[in-house]
N, CA, C and O atoms as a printed pandas DataFrame, in Angstrom:
     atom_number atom_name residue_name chain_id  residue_number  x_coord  y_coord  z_coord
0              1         N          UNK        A               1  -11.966  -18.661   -6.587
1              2        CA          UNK        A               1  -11.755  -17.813   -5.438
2              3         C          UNK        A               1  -10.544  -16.914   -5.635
3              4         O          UNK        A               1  -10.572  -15.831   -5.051
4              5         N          UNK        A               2   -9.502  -17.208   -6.366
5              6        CA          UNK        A               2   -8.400  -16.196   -6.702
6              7         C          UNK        A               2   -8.952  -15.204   -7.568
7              8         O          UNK        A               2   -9.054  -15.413   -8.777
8              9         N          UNK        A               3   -9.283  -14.229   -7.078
9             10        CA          UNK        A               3   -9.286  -12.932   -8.301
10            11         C          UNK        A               3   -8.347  -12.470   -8.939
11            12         O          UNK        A               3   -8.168  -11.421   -8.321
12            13         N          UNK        A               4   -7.825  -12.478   -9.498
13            14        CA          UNK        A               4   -6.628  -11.950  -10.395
14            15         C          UNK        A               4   -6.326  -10.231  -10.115
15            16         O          UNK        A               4   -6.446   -9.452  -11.061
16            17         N          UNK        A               5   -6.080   -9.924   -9.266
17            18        CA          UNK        A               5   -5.778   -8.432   -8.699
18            19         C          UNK        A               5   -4.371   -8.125   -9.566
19            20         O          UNK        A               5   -3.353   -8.809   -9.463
20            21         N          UNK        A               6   -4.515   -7.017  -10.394
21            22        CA          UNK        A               6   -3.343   -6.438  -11.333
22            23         C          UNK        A               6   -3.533   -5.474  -11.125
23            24         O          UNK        A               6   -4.615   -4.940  -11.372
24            25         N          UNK        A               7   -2.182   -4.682  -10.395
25            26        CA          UNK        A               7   -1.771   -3.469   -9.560
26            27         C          UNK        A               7   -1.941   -2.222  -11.454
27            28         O          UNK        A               7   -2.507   -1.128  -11.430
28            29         N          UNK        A               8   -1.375   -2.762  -12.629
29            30        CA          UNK        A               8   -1.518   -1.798  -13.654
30            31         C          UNK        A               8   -3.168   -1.763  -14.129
31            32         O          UNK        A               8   -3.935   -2.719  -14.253
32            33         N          UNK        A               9   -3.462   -0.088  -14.379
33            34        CA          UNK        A               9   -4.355   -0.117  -15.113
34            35         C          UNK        A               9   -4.742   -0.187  -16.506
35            36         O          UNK        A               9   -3.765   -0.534  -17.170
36            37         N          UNK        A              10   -5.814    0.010  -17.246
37            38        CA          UNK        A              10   -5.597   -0.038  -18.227
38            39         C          UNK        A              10   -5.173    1.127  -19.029
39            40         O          UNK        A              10   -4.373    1.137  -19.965
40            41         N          UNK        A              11   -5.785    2.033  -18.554
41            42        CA          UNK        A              11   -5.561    3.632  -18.646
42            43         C          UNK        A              11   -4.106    3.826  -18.635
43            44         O          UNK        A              11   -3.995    3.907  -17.412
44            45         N          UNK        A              12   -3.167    3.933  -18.974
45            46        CA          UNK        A              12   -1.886    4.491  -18.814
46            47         C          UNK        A              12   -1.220    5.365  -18.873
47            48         O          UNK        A              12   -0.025    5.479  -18.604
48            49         N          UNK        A              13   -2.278    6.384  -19.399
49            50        CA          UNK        A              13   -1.591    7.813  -19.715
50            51         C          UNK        A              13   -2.000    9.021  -18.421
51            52         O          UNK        A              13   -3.088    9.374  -17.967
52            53         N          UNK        A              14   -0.698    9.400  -18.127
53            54        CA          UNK        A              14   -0.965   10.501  -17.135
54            55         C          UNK        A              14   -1.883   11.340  -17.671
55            56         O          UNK        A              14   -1.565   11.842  -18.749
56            57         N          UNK        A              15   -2.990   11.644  -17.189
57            58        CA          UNK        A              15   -3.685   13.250  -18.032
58            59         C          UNK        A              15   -3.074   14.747  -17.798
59            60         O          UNK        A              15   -3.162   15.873  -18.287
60            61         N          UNK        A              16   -2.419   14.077  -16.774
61            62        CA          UNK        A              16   -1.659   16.359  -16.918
62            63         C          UNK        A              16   -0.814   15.870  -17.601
63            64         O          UNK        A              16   -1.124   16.525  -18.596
64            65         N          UNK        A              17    0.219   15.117  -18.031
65            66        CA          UNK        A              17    1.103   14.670  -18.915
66            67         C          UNK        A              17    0.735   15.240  -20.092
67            68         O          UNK        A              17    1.253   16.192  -20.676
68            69         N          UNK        A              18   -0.481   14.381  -20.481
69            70        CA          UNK        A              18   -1.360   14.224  -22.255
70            71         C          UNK        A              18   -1.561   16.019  -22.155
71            72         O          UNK        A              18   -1.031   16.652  -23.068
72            73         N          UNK        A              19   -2.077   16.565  -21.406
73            74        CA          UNK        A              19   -2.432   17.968  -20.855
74            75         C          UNK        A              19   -1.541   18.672  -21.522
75            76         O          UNK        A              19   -1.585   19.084  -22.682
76            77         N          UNK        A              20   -0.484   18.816  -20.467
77            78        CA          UNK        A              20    1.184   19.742  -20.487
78            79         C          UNK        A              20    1.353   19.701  -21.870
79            80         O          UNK        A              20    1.627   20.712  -22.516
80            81         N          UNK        A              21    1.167   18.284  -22.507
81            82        CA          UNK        A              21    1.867   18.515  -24.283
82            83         C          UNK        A              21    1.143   19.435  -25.063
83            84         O          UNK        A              21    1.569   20.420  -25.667
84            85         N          UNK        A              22   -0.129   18.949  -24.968
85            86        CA          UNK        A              22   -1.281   19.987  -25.920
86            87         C          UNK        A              22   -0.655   21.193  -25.615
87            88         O          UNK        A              22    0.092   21.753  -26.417
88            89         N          UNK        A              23   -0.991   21.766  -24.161
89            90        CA          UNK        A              23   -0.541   23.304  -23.884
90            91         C          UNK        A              23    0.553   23.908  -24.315
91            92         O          UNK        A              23    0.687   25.126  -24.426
92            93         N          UNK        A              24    1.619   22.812  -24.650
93            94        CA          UNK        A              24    2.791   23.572  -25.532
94            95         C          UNK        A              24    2.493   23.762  -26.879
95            96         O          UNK        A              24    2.619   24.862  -27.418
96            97         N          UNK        A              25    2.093   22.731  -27.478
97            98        CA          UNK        A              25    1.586   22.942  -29.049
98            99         C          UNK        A              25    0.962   24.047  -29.071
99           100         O          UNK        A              25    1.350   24.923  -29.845
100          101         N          UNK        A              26   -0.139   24.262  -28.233
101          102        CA          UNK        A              26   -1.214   25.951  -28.432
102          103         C          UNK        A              26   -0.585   26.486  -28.168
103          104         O          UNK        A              26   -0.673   27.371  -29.019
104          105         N          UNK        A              27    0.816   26.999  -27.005
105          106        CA          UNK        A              27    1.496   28.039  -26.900
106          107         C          UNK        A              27    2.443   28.433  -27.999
107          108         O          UNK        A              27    2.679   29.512  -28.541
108          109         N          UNK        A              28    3.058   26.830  -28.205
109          110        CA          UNK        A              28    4.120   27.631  -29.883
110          111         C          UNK        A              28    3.339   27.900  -30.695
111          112         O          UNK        A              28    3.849   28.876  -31.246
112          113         N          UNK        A              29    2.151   27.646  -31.308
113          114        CA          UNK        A              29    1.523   28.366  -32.243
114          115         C          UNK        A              29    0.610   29.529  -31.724
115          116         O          UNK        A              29   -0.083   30.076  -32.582
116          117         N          UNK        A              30    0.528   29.921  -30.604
117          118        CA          UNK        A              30    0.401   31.391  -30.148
118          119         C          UNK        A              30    1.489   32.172  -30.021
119          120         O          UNK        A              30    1.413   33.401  -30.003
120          121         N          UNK        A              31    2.448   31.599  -29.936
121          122        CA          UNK        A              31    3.755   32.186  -29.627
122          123         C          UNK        A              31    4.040   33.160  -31.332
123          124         O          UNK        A              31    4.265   34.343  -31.585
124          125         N          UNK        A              32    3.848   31.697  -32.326
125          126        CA          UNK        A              32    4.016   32.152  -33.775
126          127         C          UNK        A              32    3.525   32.892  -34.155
127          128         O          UNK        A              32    4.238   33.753  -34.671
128          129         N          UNK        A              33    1.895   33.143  -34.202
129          130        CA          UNK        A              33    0.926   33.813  -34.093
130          131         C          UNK        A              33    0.996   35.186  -34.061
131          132         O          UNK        A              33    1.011   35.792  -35.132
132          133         N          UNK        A              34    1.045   35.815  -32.957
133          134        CA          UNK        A              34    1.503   36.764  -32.082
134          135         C          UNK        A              34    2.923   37.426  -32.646
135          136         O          UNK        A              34    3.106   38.640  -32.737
136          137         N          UNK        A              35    4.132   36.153  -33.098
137          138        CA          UNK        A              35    5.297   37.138  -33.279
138          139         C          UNK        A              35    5.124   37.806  -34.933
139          140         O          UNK        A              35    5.669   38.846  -35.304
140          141         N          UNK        A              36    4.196   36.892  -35.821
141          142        CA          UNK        A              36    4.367   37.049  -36.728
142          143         C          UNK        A              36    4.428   38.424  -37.602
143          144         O          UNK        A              36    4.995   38.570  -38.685
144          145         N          UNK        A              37    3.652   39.457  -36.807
145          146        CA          UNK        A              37    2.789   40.206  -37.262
146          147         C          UNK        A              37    3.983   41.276  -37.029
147          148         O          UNK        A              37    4.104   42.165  -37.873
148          149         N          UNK        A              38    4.921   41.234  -35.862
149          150        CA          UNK        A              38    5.604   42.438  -35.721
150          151         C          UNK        A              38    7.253   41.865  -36.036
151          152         O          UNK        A              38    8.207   42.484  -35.564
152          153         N          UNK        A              39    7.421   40.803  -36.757
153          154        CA          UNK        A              39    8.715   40.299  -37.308
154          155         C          UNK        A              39    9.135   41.016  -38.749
155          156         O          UNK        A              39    8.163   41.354  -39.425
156          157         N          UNK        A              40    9.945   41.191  -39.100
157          158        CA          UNK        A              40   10.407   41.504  -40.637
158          159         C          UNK        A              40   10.436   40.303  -41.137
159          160         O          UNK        A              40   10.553   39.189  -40.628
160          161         N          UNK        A              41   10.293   40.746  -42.390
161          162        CA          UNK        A              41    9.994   39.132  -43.480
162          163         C          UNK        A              41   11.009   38.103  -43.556
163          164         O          UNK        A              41   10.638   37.006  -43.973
164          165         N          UNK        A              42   12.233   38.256  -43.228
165          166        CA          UNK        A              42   13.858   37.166  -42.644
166          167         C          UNK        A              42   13.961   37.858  -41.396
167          168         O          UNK        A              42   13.825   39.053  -41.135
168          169         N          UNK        A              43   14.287   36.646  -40.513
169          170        CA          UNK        A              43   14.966   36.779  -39.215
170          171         C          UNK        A              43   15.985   36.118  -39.537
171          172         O          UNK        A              43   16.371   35.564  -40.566
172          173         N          UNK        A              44   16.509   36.301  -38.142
173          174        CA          UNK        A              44   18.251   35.576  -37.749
174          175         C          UNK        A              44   18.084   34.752  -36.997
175          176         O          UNK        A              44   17.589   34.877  -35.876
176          177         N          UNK        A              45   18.535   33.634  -37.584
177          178        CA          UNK        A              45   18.352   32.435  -36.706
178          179         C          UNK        A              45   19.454   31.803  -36.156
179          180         O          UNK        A              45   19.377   30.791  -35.460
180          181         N          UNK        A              46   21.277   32.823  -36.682
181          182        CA          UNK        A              46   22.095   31.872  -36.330
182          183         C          UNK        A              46   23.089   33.305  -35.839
183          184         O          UNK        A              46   23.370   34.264  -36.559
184          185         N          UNK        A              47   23.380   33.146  -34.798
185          186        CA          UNK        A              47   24.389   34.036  -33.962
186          187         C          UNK        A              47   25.710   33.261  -33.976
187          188         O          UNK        A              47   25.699   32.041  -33.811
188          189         N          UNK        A              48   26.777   33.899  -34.158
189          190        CA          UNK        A              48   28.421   33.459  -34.235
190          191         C          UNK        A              48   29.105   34.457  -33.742
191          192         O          UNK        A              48   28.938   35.607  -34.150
192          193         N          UNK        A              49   29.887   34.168  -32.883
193          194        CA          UNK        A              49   30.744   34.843  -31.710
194          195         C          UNK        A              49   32.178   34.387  -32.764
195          196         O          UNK        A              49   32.431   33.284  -33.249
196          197         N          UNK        A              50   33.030   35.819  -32.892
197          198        CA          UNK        A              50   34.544   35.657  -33.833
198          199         C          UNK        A              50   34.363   35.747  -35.036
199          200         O          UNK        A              50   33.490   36.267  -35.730
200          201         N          UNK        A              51   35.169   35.253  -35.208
201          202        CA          UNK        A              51   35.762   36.080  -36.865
202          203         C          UNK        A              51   35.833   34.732  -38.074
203          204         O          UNK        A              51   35.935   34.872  -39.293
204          205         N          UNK        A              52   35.746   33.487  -37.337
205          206        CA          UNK        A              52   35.717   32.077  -38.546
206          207         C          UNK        A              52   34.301   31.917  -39.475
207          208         O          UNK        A              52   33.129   32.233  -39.269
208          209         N          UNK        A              53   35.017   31.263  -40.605
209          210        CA          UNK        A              53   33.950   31.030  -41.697
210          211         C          UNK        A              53   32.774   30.105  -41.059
211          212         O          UNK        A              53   32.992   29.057  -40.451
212          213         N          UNK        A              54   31.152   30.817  -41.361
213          214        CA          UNK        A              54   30.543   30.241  -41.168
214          215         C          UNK        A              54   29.680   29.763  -42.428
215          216         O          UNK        A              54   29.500   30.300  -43.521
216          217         N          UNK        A              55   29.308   28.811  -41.999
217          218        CA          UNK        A              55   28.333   27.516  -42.843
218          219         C          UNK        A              55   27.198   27.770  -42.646
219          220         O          UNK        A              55   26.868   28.024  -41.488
220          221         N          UNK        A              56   26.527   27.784  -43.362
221          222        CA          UNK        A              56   25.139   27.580  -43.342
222          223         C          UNK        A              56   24.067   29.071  -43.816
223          224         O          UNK        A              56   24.771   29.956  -44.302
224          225         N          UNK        A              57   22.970   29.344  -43.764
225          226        CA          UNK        A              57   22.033   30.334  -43.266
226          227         C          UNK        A              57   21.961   31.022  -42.548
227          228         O          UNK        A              57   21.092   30.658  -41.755
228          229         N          UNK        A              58   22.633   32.463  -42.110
229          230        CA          UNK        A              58   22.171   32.916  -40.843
230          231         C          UNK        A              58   20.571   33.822  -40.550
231          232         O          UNK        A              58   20.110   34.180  -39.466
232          233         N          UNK        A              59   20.005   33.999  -41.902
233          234        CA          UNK        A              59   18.733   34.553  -41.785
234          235         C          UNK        A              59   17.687   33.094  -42.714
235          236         O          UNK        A              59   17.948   32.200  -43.519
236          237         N          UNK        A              60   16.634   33.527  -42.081
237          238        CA          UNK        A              60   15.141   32.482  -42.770
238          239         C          UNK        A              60   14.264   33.185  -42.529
239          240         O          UNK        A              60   14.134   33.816  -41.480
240          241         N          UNK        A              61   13.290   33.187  -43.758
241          242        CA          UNK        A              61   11.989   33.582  -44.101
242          243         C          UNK        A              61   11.306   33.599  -42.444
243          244         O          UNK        A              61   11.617   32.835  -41.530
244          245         N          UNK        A              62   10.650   34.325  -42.420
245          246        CA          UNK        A              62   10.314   34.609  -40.717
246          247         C          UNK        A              62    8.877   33.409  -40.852
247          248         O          UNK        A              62    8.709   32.759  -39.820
248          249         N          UNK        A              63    7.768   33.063  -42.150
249          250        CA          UNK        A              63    7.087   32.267  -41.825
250          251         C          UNK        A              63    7.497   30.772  -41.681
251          252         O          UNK        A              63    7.040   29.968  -40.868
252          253         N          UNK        A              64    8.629   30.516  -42.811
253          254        CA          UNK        A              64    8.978   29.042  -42.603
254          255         C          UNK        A              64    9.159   28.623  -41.050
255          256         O          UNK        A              64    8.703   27.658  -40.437
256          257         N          UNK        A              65    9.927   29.614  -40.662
257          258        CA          UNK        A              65   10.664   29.505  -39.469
258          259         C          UNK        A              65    9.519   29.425  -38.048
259          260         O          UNK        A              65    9.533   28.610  -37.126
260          261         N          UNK        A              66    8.651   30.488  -38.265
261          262        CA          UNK        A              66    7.576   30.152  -37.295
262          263         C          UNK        A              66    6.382   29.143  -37.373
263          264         O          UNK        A              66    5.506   28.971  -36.526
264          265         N          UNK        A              67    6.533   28.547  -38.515
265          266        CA          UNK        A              67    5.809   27.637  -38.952
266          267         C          UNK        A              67    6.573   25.963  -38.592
267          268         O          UNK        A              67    5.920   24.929  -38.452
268          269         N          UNK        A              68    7.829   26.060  -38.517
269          270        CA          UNK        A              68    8.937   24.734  -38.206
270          271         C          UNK        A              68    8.483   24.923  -36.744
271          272         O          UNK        A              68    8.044   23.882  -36.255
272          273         N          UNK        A              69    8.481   25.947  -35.963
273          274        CA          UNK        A              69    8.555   25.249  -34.368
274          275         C          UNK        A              69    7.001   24.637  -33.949
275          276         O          UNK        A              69    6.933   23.678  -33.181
276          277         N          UNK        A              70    6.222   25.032  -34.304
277          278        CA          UNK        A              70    4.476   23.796  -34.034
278          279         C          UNK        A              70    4.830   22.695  -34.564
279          280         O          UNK        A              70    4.737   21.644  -33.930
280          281         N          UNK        A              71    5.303   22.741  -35.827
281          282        CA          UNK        A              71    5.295   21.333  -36.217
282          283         C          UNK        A              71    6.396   20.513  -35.590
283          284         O          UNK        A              71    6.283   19.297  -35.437
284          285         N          UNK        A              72    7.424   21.176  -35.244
285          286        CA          UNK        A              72    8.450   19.923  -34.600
286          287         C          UNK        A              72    7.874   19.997  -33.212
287          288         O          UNK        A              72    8.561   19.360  -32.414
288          289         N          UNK        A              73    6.884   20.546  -32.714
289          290        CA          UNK        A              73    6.555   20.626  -31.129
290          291         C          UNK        A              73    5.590   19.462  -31.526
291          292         O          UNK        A              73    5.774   18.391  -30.949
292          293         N          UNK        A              74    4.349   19.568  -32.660
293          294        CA          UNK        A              74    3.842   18.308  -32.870
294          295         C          UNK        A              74    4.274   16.941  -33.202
295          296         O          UNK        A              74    3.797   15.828  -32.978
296          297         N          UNK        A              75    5.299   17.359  -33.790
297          298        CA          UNK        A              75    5.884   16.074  -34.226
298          299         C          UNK        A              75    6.475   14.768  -33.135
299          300         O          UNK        A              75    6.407   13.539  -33.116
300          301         N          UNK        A              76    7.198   16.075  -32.106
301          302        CA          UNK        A              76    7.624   15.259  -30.885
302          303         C          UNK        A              76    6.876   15.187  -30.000
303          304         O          UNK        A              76    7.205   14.478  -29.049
304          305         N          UNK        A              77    5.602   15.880  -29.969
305          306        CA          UNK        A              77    4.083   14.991  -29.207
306          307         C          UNK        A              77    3.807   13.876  -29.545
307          308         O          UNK        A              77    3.724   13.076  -28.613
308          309         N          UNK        A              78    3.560   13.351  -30.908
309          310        CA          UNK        A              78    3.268   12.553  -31.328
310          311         C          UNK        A              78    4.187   11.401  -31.495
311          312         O          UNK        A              78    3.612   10.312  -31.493
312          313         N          UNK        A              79    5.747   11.369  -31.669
313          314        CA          UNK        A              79    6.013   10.880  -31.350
314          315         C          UNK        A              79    6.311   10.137  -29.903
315          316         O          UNK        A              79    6.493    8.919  -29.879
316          317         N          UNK        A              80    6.347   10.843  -28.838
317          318        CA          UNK        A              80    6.389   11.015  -27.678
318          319         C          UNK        A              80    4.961    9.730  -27.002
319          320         O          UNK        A              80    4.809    8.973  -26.044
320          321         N          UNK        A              81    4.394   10.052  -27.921
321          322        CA          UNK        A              81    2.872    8.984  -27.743
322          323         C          UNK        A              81    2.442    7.816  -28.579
323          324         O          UNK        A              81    1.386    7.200  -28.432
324          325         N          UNK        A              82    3.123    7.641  -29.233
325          326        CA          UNK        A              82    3.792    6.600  -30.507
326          327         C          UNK        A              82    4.492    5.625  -29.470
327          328         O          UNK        A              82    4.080    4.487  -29.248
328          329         N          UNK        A              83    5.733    6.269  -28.783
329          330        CA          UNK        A              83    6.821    5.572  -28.333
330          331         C          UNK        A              83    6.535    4.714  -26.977
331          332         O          UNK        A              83    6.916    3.619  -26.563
332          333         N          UNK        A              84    5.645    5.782  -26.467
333          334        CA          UNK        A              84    4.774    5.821  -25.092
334          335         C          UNK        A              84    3.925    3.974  -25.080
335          336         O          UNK        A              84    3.947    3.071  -24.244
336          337         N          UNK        A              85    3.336    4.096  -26.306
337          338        CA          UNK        A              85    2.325    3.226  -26.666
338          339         C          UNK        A              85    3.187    2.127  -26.985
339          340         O          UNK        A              85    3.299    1.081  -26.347
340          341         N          UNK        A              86    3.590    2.352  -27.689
341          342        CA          UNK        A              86    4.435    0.922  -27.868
342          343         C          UNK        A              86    5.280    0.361  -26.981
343          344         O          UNK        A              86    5.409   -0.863  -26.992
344          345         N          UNK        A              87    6.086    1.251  -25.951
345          346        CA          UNK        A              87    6.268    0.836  -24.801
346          347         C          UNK        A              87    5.422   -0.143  -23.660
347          348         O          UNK        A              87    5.830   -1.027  -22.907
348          349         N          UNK        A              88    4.083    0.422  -23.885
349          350        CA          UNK        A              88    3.206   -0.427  -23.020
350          351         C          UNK        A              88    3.029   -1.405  -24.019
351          352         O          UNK        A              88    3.176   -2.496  -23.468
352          353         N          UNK        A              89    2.862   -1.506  -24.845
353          354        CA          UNK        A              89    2.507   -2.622  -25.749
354          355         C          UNK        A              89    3.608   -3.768  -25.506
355          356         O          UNK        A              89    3.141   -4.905  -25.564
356          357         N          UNK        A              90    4.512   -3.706  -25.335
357          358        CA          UNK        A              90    5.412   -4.574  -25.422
358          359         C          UNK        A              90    6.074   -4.963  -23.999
359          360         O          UNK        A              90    6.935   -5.830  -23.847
360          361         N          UNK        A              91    5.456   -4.082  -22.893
361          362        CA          UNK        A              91    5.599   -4.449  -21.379
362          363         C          UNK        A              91    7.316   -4.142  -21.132
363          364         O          UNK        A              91    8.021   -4.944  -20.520
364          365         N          UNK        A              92    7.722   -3.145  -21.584
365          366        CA          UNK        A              92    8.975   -2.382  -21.278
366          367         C          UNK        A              92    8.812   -1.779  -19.950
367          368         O          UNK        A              92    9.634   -1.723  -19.035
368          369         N          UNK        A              93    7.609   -1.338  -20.003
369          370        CA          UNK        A              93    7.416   -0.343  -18.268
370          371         C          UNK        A              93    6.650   -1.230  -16.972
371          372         O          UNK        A              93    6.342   -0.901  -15.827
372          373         N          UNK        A              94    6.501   -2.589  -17.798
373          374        CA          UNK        A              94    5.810   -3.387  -16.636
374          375         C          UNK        A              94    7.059   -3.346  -15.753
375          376         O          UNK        A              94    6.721   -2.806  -14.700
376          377         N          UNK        A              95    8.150   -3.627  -15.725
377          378        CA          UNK        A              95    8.473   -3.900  -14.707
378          379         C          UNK        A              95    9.543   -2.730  -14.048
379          380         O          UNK        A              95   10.549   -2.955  -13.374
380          381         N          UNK        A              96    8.989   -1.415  -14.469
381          382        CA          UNK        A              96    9.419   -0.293  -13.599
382          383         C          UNK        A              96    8.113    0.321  -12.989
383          384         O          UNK        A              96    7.899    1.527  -12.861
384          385         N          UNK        A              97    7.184   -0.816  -12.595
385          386        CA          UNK        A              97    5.986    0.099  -12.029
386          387         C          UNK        A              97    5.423    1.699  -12.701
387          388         O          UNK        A              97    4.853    1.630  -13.789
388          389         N          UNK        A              98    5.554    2.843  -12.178
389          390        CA          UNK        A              98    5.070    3.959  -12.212
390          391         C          UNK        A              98    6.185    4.560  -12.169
391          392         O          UNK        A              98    6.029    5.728  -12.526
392          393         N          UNK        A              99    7.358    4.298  -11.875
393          394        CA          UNK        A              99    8.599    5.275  -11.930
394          395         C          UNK        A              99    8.945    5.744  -13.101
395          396         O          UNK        A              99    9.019    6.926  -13.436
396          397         N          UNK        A             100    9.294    4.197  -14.119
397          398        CA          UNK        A             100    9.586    4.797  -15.398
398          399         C          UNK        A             100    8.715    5.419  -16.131
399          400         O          UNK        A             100    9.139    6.245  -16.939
400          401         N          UNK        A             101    7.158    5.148  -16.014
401          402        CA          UNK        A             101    6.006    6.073  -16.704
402          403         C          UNK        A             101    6.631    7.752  -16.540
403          404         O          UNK        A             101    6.906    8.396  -17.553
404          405         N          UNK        A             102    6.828    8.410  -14.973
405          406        CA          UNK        A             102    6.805    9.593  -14.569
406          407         C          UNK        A             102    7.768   10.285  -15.075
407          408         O          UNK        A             102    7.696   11.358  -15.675
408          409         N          UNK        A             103    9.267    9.245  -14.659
409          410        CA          UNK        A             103   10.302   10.117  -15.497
410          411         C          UNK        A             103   10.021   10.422  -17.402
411          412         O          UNK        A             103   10.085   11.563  -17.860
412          413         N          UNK        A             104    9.789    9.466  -18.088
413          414        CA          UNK        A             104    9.427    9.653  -19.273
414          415         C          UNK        A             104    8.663   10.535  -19.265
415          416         O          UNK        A             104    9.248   11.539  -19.672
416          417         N          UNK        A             105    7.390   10.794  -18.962
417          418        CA          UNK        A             105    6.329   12.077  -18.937
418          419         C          UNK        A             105    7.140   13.248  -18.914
419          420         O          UNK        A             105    7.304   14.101  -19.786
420          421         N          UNK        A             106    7.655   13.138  -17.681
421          422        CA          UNK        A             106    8.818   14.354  -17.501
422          423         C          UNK        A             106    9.656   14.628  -18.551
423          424         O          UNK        A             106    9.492   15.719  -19.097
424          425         N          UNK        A             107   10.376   14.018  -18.898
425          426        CA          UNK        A             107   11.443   14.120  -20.180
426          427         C          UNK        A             107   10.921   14.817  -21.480
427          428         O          UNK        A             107   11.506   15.610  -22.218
428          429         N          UNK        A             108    9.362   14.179  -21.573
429          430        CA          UNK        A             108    8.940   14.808  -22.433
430          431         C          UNK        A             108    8.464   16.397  -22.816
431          432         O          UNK        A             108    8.513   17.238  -23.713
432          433         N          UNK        A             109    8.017   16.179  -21.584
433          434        CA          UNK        A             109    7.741   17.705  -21.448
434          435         C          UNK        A             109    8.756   18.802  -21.139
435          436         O          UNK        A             109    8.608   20.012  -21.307
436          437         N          UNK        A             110    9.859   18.121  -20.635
437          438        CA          UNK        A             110   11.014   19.069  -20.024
438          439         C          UNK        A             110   11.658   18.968  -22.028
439          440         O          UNK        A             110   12.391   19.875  -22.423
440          441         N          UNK        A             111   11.302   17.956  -22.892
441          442        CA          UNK        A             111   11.784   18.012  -24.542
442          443         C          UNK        A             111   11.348   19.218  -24.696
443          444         O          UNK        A             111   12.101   20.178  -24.858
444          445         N          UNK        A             112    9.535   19.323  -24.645
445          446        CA          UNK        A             112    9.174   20.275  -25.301
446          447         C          UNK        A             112    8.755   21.644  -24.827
447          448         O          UNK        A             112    8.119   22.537  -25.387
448          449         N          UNK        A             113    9.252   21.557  -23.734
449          450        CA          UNK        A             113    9.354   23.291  -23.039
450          451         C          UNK        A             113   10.978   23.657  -23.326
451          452         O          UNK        A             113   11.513   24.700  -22.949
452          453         N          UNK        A             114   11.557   22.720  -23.973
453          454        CA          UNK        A             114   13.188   23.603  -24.022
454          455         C          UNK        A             114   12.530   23.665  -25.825
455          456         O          UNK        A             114   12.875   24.798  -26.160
456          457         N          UNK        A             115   12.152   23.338  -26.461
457          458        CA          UNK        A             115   11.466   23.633  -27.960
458          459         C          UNK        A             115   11.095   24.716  -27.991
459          460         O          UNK        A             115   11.606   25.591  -28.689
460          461         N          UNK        A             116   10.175   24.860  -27.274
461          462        CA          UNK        A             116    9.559   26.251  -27.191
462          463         C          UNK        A             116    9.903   27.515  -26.515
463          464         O          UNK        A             116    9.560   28.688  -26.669
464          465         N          UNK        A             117   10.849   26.766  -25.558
465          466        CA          UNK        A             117   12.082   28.324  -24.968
466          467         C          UNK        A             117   12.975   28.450  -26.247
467          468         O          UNK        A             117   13.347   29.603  -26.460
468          469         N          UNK        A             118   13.320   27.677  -26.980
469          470        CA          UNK        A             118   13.580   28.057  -27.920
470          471         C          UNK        A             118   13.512   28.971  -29.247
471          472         O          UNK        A             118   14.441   29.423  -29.916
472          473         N          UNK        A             119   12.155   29.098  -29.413
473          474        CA          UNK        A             119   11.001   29.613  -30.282
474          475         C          UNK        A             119   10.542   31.004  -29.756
475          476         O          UNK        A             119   10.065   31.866  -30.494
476          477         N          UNK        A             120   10.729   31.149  -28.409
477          478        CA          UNK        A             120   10.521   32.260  -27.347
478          479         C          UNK        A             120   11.596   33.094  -27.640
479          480         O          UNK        A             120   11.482   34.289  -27.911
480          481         N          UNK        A             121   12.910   32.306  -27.575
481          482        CA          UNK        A             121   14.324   33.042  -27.537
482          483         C          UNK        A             121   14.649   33.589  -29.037
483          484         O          UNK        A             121   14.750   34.815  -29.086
484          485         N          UNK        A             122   14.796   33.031  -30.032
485          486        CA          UNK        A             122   14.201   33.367  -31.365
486          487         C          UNK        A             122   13.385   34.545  -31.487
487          488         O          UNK        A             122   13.757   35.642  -31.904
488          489         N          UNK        A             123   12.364   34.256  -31.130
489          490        CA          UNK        A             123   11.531   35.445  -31.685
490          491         C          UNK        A             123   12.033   36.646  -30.612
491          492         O          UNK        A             123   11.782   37.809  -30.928
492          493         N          UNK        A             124   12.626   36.420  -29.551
493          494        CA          UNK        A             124   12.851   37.813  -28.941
494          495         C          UNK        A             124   14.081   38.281  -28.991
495          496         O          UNK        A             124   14.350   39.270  -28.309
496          497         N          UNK        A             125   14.927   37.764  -29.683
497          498        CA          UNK        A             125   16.362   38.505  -29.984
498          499         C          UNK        A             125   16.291   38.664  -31.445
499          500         O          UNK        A             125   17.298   38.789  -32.142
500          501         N          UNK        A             126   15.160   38.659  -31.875
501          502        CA          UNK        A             126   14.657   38.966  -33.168
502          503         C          UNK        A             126   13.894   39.957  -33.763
503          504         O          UNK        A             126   13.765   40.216  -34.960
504          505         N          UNK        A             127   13.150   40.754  -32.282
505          506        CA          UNK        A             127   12.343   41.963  -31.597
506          507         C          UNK        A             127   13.360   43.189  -32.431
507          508         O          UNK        A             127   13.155   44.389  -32.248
């Protein structure tokens, strides 16, 4: 006569969550897409305000460079759903109900929309 009623489902993944990520991946590689064609062959990827020695690269091959932001936008999807999973696997979020699911979702996506404002900002002070 006790049914075993368990408030979690099995399903755990938000779908506008799983959603929102894809849509960034297709946008940075539309984003790339799109800039590629009217970029010069090196951009500038590193702005310095004053007069001190700087380190590093300030120009990169314009494909490496538009080719690095999909893949680190994929990379941190996938990780993002790696981490996700193993979280439930190991009952880390059992006992934050649905709160800690939402904020994480959030985080993630608020990761990979500052990635891709990134990639946005890049290619347009690069115009």
């Amino acid at each position: 006569m006790g049914a075993h009623t368990d408030s979690t489902s099995t399903d755990r993944t938000n779908p506008y969550s799983s959603l929102g990520k894809w849509v960034l991946v297709l946008a940075s590689v539309a984003t790339s897409v799109a800039a590629y064609a009217r970029l010069p062959e090196t951009i500038r990827i590193r702005w310095t305000v004053g007069t001190y020695p700087q380190y590093g690269p300030e120009h990169a091959p314009t494909l490496l460079v538009l080719a690095a932001f999909p893949a680190v936008v994929v990379a941190l999807a996938l990780g993002a759903r790696w981490l996700r999973t193993f979280l439930d696997r190991t009952g880390e979020f059992e006992e934050f109900d649905g709160e800690f699911r939402a904020v994480y979702d959030g985080l993630v996506l608020l990761g990979l929309v500052l990635v891709v404002g990134a990639q946005l900002l890049v290619v347009i002070l690069n115009l």
